[in-house]
Every structure is written in C-alpha cells, then in structure tokens.
SERO-4910 file (N, C-alpha, C, O; in steps of 0.05 Angstrom, whole numbers):
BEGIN
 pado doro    nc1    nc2    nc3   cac1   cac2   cac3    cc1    cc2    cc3    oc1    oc2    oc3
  Unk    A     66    604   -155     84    581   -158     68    556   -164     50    547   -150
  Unk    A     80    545   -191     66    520   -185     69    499   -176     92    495   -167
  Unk    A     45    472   -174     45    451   -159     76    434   -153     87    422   -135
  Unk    A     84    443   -183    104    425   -181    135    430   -165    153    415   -157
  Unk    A    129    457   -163    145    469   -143    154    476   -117    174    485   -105
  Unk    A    118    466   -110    114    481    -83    102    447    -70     81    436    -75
  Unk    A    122    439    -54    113    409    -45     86    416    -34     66    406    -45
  Unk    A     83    436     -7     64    435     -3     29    451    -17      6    451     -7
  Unk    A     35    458    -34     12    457    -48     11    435    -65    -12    435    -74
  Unk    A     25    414    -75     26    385    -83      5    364    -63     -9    344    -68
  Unk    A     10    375    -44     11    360    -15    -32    363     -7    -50    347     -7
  Unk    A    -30    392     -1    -51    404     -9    -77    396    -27   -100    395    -20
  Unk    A    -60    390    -60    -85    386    -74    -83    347    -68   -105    337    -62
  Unk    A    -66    333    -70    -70    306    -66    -92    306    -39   -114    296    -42
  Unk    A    -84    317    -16   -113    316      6   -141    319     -8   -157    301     -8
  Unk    A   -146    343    -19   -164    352    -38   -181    321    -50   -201    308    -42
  Unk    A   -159    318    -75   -165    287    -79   -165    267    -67   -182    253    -79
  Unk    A   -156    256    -48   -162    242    -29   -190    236    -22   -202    216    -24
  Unk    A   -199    271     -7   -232    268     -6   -253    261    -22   -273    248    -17
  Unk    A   -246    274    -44   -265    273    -63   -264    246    -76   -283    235    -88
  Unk    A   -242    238    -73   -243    204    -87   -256    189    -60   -271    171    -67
  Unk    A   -254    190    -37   -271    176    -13   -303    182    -24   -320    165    -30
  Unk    A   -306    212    -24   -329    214    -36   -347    196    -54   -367    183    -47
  Unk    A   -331    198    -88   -336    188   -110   -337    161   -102   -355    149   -113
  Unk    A   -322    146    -83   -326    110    -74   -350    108    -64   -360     86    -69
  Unk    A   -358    117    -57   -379    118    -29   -408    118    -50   -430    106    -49
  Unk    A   -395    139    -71   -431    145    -81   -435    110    -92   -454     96    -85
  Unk    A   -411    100   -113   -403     79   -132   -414     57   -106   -437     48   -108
  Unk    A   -400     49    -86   -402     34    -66   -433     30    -63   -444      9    -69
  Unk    A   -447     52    -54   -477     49    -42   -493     38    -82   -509     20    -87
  Unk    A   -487     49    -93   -498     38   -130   -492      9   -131   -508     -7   -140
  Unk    A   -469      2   -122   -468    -28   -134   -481    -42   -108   -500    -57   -115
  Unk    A   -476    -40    -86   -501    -56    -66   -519    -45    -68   -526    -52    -45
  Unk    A   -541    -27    -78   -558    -26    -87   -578    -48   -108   -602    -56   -109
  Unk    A   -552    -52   -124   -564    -77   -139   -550   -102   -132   -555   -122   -145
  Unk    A   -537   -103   -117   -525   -135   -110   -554   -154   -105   -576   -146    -96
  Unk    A   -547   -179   -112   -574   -195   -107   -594   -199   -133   -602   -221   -140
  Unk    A   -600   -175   -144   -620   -168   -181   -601   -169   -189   -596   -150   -175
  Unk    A   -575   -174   -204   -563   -174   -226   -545   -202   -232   -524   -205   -220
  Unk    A   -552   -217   -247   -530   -249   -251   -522   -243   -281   -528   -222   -292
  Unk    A   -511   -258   -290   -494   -264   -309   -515   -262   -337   -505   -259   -359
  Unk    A   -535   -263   -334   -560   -257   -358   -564   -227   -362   -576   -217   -381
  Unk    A   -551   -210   -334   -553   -180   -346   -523   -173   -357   -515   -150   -360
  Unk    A   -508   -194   -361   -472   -184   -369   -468   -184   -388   -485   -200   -398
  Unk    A   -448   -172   -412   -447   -182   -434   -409   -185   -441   -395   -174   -425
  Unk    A   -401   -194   -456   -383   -207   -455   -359   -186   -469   -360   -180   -493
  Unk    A   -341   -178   -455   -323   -158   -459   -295   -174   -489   -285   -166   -509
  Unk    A   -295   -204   -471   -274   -219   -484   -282   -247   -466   -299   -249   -448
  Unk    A   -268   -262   -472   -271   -286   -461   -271   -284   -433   -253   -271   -421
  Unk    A   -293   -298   -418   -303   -293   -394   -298   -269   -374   -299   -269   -349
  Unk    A   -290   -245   -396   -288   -221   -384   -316   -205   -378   -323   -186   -393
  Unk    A   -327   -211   -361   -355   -191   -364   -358   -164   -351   -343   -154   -334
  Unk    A   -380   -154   -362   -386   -125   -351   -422   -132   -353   -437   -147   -366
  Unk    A   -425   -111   -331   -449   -102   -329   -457    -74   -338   -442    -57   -347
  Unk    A   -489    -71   -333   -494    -38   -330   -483    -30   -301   -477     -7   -297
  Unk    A   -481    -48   -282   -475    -43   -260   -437    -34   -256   -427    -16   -242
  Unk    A   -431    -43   -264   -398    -27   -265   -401     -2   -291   -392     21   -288
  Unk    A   -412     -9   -310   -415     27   -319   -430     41   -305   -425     64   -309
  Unk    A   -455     39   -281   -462     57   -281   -441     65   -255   -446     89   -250
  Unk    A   -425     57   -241   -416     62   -221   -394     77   -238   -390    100   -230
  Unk    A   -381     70   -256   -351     79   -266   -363    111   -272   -347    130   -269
  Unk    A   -389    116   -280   -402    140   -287   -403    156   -265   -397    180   -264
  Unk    A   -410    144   -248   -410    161   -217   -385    176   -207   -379    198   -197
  Unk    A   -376    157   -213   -341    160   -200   -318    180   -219   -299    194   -210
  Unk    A   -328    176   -248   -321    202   -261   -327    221   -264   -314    238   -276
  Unk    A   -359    228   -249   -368    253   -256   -368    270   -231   -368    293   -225
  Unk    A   -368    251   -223   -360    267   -189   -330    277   -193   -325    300   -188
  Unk    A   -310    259   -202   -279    271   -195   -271    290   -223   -252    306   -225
  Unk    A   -288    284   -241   -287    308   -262   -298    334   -260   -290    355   -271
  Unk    A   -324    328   -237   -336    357   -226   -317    371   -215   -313    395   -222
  Unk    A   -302    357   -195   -283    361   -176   -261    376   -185   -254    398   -179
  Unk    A   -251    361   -202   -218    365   -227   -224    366   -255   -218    346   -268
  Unk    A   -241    393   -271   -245    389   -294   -222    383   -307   -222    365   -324
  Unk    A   -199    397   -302   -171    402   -324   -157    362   -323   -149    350   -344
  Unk    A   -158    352   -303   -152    322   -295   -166    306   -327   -180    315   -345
  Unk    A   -152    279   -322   -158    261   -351   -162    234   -335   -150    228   -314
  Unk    A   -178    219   -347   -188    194   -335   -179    175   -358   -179    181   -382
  Unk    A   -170    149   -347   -162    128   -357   -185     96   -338   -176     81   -321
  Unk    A   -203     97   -345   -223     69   -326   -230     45   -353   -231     44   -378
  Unk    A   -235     32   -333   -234     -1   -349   -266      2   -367   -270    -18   -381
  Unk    A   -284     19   -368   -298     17   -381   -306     31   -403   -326     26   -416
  Unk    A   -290     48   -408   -284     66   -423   -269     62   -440   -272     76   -460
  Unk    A   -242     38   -439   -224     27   -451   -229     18   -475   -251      7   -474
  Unk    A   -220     17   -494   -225     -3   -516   -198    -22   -534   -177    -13   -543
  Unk    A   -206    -53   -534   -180    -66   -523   -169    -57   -546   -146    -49   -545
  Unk    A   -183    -57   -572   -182    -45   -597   -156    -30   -610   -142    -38   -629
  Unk    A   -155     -7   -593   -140     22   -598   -107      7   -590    -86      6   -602
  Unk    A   -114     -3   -565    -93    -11   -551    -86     18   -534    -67     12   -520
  Unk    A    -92     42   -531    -91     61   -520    -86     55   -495   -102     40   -484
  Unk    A    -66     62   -482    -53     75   -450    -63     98   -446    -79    111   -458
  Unk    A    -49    101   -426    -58    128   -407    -40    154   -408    -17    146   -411
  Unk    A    -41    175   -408    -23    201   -403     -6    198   -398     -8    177   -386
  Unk    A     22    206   -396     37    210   -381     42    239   -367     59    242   -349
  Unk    A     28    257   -373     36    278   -367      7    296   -350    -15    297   -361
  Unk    A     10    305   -333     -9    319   -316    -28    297   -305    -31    274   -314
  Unk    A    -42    307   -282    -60    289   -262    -77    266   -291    -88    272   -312
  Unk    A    -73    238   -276    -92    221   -288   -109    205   -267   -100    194   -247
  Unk    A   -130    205   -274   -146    176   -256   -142    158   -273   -146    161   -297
  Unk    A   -133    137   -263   -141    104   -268   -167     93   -239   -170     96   -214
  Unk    A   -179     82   -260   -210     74   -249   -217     45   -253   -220     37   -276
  Unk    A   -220     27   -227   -230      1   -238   -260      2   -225   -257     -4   -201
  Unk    A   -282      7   -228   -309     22   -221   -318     -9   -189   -325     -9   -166
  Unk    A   -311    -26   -209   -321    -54   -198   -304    -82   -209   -307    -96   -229
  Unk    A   -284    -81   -184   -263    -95   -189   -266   -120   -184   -248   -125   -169
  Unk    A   -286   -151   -189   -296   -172   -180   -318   -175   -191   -336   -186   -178
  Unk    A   -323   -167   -217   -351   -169   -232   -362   -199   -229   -385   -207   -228
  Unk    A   -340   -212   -227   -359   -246   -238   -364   -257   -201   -382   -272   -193
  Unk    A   -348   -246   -190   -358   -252   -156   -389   -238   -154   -411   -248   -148
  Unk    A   -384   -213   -160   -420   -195   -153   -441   -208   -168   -465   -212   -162
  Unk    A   -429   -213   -192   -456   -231   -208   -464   -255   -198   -485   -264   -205
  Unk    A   -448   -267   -182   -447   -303   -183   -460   -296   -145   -464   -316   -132
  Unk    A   -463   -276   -136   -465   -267   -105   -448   -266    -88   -454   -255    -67
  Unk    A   -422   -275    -92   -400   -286    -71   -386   -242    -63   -377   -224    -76
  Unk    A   -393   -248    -41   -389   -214    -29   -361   -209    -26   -349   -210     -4
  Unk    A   -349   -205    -49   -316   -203    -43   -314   -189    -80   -311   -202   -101
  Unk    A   -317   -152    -74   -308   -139   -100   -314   -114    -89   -332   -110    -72
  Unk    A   -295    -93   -105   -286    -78    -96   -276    -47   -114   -266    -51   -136
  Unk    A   -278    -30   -109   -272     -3   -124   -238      4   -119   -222      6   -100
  Unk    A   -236      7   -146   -201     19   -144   -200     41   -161   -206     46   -184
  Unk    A   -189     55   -137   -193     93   -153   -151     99   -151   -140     95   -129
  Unk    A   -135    106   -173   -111    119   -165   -111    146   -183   -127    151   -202
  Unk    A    -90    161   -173    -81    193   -189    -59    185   -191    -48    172   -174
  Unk    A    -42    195   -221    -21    195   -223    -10    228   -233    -29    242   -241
  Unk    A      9    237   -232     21    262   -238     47    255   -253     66    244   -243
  Unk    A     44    266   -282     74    260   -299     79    238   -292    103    236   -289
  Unk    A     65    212   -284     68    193   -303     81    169   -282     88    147   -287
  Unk    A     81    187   -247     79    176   -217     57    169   -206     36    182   -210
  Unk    A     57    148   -190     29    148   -175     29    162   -153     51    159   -142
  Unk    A     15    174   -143      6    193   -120    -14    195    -99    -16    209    -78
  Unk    A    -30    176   -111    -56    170    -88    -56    146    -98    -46    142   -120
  Unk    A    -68    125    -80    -85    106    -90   -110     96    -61   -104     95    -37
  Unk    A   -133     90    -70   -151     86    -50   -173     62    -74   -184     63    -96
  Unk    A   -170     40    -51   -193      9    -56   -208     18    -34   -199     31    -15
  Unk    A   -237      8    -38   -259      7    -22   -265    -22    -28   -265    -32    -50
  Unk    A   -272    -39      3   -278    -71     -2   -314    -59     -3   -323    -44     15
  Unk    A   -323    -64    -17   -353    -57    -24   -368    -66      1   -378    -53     19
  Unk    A   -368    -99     -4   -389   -111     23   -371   -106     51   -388   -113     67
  Unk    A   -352   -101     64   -341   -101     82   -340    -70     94   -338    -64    118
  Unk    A   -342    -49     72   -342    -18     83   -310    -18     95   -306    -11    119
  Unk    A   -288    -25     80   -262    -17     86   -255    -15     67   -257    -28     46
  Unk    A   -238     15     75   -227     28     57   -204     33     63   -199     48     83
  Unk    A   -176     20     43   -153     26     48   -139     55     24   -149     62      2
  Unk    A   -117     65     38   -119     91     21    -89     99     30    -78     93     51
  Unk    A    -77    117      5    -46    125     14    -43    145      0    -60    148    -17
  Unk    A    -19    168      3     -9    192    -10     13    183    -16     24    170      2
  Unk    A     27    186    -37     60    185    -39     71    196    -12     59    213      1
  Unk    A     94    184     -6    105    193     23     84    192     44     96    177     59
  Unk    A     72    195     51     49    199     80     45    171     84     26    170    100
  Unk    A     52    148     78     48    123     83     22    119     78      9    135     64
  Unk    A     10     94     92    -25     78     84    -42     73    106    -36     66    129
  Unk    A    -63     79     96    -81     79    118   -107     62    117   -115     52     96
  Unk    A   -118     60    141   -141     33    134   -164     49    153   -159     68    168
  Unk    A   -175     43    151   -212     49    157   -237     24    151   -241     12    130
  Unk    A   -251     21    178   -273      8    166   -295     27    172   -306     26    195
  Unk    A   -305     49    147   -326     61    147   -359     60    149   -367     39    138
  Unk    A   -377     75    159   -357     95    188   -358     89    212   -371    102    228
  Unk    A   -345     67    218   -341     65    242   -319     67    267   -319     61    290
  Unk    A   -302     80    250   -275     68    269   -257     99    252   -261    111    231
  Unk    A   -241    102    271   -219    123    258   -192    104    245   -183     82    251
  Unk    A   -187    119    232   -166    113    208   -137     96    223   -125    111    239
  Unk    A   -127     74    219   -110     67    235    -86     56    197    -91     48    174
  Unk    A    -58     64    218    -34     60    187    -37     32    185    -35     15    203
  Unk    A    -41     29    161    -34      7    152     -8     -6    139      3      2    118
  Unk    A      5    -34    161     33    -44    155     25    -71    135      4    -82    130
  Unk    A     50    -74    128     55   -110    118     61   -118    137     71   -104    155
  Unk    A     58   -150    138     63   -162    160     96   -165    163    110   -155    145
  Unk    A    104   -174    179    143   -180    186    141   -207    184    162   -218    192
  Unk    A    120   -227    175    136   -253    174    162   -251    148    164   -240    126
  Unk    A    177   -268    162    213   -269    145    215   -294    123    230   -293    104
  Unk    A    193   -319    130    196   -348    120    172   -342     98    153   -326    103
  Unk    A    175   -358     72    160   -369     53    139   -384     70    115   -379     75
  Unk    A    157   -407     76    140   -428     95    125   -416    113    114   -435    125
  Unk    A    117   -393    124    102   -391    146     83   -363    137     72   -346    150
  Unk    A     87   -368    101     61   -339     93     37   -353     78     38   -375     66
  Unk    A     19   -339     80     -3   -340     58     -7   -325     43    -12   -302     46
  Unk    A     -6   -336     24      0   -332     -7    -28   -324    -25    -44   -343    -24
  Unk    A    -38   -303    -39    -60   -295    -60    -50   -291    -95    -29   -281   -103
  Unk    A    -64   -299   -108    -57   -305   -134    -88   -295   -148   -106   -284   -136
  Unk    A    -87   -301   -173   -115   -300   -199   -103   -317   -210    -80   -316   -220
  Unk    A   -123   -337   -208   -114   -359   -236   -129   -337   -266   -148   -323   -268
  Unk    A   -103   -346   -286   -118   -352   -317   -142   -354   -320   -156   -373   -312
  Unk    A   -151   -330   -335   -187   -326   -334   -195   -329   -372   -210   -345   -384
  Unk    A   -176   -307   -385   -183   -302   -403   -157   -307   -421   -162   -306   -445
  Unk    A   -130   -311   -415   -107   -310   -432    -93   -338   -419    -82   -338   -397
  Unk    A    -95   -359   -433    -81   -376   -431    -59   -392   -443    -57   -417   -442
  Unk    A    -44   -378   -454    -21   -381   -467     -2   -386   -441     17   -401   -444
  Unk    A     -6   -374   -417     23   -385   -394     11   -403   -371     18   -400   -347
  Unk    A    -12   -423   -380    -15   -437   -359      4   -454   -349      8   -458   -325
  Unk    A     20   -467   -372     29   -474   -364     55   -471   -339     61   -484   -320
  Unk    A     66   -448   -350     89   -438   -329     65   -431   -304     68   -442   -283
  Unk    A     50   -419   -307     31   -413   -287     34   -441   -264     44   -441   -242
  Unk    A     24   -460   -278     18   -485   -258     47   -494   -247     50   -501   -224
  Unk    A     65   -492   -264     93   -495   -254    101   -485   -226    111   -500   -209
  Unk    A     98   -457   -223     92   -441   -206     84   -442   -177     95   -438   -155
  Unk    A     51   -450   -190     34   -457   -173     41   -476   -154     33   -473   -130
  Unk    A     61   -501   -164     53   -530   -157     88   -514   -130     92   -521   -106
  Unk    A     98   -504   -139    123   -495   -131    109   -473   -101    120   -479    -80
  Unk    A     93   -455   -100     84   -438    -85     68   -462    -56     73   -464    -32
  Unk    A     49   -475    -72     41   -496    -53     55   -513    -38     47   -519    -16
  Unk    A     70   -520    -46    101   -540    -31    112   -513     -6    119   -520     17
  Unk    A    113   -492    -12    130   -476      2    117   -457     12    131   -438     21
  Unk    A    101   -456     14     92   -438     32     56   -446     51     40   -462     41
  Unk    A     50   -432     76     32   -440     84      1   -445     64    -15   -463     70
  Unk    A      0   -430     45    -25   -440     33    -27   -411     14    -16   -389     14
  Unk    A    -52   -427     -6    -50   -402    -31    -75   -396    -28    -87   -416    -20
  Unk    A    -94   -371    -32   -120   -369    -40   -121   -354    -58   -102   -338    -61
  Unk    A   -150   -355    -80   -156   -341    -99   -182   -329   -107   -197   -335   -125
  Unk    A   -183   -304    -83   -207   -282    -74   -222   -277   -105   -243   -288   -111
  Unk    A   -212   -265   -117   -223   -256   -141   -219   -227   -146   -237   -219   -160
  Unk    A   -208   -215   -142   -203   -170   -134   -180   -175   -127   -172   -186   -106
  Unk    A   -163   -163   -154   -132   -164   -143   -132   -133   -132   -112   -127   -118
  Unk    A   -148   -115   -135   -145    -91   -122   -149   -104    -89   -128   -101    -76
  Unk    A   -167   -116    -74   -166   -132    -44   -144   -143    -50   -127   -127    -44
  Unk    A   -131   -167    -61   -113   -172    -56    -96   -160    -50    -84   -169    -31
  Unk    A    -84   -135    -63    -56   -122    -65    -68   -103    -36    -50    -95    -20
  Unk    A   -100    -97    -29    -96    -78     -2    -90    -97     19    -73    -90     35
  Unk    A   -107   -133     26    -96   -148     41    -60   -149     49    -50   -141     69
  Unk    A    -45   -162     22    -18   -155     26    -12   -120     39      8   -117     53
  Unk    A    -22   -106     36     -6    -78     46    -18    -80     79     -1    -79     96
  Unk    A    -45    -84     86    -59    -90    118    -50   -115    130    -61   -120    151
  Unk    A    -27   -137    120    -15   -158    131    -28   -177    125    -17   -199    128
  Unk    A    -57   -176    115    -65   -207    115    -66   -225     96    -86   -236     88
  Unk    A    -42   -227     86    -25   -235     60      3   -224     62      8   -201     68
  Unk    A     22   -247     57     46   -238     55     59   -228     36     79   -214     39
  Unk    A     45   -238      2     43   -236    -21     28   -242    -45     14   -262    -39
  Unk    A     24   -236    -66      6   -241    -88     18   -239   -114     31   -220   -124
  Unk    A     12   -263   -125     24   -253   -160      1   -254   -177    -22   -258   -169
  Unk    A      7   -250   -199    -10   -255   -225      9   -242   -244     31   -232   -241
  Unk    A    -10   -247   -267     -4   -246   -298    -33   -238   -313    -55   -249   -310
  Unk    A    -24   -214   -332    -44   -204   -347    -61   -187   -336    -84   -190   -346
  Unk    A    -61   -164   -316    -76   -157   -314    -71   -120   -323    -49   -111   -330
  Unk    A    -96   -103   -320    -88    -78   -323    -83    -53   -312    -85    -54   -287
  Unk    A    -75    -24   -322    -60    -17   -296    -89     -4   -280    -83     13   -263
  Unk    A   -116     -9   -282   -135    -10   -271   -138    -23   -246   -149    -11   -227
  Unk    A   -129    -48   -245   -122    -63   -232   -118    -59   -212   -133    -58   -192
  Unk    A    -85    -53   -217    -65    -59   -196    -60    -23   -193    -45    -20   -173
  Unk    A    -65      1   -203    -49     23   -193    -60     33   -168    -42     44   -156
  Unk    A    -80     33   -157    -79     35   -134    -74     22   -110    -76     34    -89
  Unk    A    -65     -9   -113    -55    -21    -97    -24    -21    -99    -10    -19    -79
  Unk    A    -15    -24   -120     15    -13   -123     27      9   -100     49      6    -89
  Unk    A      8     30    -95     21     57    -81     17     42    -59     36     30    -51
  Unk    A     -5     40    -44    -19     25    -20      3      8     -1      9     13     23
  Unk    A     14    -18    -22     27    -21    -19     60    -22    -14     70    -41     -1
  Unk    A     73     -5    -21    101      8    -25     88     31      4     95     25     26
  Unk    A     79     41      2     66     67     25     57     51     55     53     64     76
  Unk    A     55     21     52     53      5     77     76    -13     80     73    -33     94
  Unk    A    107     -6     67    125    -15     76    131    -37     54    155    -40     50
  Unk    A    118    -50     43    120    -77     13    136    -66     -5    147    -44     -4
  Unk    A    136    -80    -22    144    -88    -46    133    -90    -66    122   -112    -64
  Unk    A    127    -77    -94    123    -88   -119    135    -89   -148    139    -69   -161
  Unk    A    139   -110   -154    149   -112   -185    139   -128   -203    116   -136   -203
  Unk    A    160   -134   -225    154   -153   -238    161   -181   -236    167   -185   -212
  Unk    A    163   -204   -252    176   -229   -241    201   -216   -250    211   -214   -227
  Unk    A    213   -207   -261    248   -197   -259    251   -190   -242    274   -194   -236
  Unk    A    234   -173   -219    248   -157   -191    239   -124   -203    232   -108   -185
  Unk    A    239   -117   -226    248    -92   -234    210    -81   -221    187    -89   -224
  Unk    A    227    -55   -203    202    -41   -189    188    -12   -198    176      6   -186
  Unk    A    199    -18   -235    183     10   -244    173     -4   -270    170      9   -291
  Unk    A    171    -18   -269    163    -39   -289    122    -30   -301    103    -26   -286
  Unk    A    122    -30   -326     88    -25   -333     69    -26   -305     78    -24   -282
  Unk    A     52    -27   -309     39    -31   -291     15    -60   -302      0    -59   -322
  Unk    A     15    -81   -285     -9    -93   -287      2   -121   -306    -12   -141   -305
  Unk    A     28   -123   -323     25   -150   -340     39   -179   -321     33   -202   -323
  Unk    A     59   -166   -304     68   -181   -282     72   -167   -255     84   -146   -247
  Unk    A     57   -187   -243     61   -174   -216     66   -189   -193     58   -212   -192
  Unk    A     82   -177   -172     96   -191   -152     92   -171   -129    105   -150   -130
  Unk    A     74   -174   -108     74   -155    -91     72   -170    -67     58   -190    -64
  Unk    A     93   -156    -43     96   -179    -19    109   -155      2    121   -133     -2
  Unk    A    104   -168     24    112   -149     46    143   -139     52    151   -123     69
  Unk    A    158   -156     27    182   -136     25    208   -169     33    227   -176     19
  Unk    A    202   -178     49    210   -193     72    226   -227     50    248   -236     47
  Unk    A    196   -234     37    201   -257     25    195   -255     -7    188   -273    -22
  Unk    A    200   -223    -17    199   -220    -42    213   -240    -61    203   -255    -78
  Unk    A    243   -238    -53    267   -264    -70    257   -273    -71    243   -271    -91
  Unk    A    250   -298    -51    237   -321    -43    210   -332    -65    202   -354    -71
  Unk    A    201   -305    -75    173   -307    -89    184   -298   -116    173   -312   -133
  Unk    A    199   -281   -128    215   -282   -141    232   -313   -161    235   -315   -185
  Unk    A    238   -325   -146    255   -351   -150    234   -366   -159    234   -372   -182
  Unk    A    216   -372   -144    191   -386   -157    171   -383   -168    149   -393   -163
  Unk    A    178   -367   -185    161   -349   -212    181   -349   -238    177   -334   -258
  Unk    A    206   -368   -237    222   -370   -256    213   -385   -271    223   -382   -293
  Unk    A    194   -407   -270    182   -406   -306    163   -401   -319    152   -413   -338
  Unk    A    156   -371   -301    137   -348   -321    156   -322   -325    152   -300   -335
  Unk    A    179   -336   -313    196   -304   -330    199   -303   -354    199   -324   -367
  Unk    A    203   -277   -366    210   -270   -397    236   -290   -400    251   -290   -381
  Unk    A    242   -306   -422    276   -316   -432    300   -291   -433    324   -295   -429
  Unk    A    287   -264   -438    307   -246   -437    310   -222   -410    322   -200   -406
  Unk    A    289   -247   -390    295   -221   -365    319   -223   -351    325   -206   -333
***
C-alpha cells in the first residue's frame, strides 16, 4: 500500500525526514559558524540588488542537499541557490519536495550581527508537511509535522517542549516583526503607509533580518505577528507549517490562507490577524 494511503506509513516516512533534516541542519549549522567572523561582504557577490550570497551559503546549501538526497534519492529539491531568477522556475507540485533556504540572514552573518538562520521544508503534491528553522548562533531549533503540532528545542540541551503563539487579543499590546524593502522598491510607498499605521497601534515593530526566525518567533510567542512583501517560498515554507502547527495564522494581505507562498505575507498568532489585515490595506492588490 502506498504512502498515500496508508496515513501511517505517511506518518512514518515524515519522522524519517524529520531526522535527517535535524541531521542535514546541524552539519550546515556547525559550516556556517565555522566561518562566521572570516567572511564580510568582500567575499559576497551580488545575486541582484543588495541581494548577496556567499561561498558560505553554497557551501552549506551543498551539505544540506546531499545529505537529504543521500537520504531520499527519488525526492526533488527546490533551494535559493540553485535558483535562477532567470527561468522564473517554481517548484514541483507533485511528489516529496525540499525547499531550502541554506542561510537565511546572509547580510546579518557578513556584517557579524548573530541573528541567521537555516530553513529546511518537505512538501508532498504540492502540501507542506514538515517544516524545521535552526537559529544558527542560538542552537534552537523549531520544527513541525502536518497535524502533530510544533515543537522547540534548544540543542542539545534541553528536551523538546510544543511550541504555542502567544493569546495576547489587542494590537495595542503586541510586538510586531517586519523586513523592510531590500531589493524591490516599487511598494515603499504603501509599505511606509503601513508602517507609520502599525507603529501608532501596536506595542512596537522590529526588523531582525531572517524571516524564517521571524515566522518561528511568531509560532514560540515572541511575536504576535510579522509581515512583508517579496519574499520566496524559501523563505517562508517552513515557517508557514511551524506556524499554523503552533496554533497561528498565515496568509496573504487579502486573508486568503492558500495563497503562493512568499509574495505577501501575514503571519500572527491567529488572535489579531484582522487587526493586521486592516492595516496592510494600502499594500493590497486594487483587485483583492
């Protein structure tokens, strides 16, 4: 019988993956602090406008595929370094996919600021099914199965405890995570619109740099919500599951919660989604 039939052999091989993607972080994890400190912005070269890459996120994105390709030859990989903006090429829809962001905070690790991070997800026909971020300098690792809810770890020290969103109910009494406009600035302006609207209303905004941390903070409570614009589904697919699997919310600025992955995003503990919603009305589409 196959996978698709038999929940629990579904169930089965996602554990499978699970490990082996803890694995594959861990090797990626110990590679990029390996060189944290030797690498600045003179070893990067320029993807697109202040989009950079190193050898240091390929060589980790290499680690992390060859391990989960050892693992899952028949599996297909979709990672941000491998991409070419070129083709415009997406991902599978059909049978197991990795999406891979190797090193999610390139311009934080270059510049030294210790806040970036590995985002590993699986998808099946075209669902997400796992997703697992590792905070690099912190050794936490948040991680989820479709259905089995989310879990947090700070490795290895501590056993695995579920990870919730927080229950605050008020705008006014959350803290708020965002990415400003890096490389596409055609919606600053609604952006700032936004912005100036989020700051009035709510306890305060910050802007970490790793929307993969961001979206696991929102799912572990310490964030009530996060938006942005423009990013890819490298990004955001493993915090997508993470999140929805710790009780949140994600969509687009319309609300709609099956929406692409990665060009608008709205992810919040469920509670003051509307609320964040309403004040993202002038970066909505005119036809949403």
């Amino acid at each position: 019988m196959s996978s698709a039939a038999n929940p629990t052999d579904l169930h089965q091989t996602l554990l499978q993956a699970l490990l082996q993607a803890r694995q594959a972080a861990d090797k990626a994890a110990a590679f990029i602090q390996g060189h944290a400190g030797s690498v600045d912005g003179t070893h990067a070269r320029n993807k697109g406008t202040h989009d950079l890459v190193s050898h240091v996120d390929e060589g980790a994105q290499d680690l992390i595929v060859d391990h989960l390709q050892s693992a899952f030859p028949e599996h297909t990989f979709f990672a941000e370094e491998s991409y070419d903006p070129q083709s415009g090429a997406s991902f599978s829809r059909e049978g197991y996919v990795w999406i891979i962001d190797p090193l999610d905070g390139t311009t934080n690790f270059l510049h030294g600021v210790p806040h970036y991070g590995i985002s590993i997800a699986l998808m099946k026909d075209g669902e997400l099914v796992l997703g697992l971020i590792q905070d690099v300098c912190r050794n936490e690792t948040f991680y989820a199965i479709k259905g089995g809810g989310a879990f947090f770890q700070i490795w290895p020290l501590s056993d695995e405890s579920a990870c919730r969103v927080s229950e605050t109910t008020e705008l006014d009494e959350s803290l708020l995570t965002t990415g400003f406009p890096y490389k596409e600035f055609s919606f600053v302006n609604g952006y700032s619109a936004c912005l100036k609207r989020f700051m009035t209303d709510s306890r305060g905004i910050r802007r970490p740099g790793s929307a993969s941390l961001d979206l696991a903070w929102v799912a572990c409570g310490r964030f009530e919500g996060f938006f942005e614009q423009g990013l890819m589904p490298w990004d955001v697919a493993a915090g997508a599951l993470i999140v929805r699997e710790a009780g949140g919310v994600y969509s687009d600025f319309s609300g709609a919660q099956n929406a692409p992955l990665g060009m608008e995003i709205v992810a919040s503990n469920g509670y003051i989604h509307q609320a964040m919603l309403d004040r993202l009305e002038p970066m909505r589409k005119p036809d949403a």
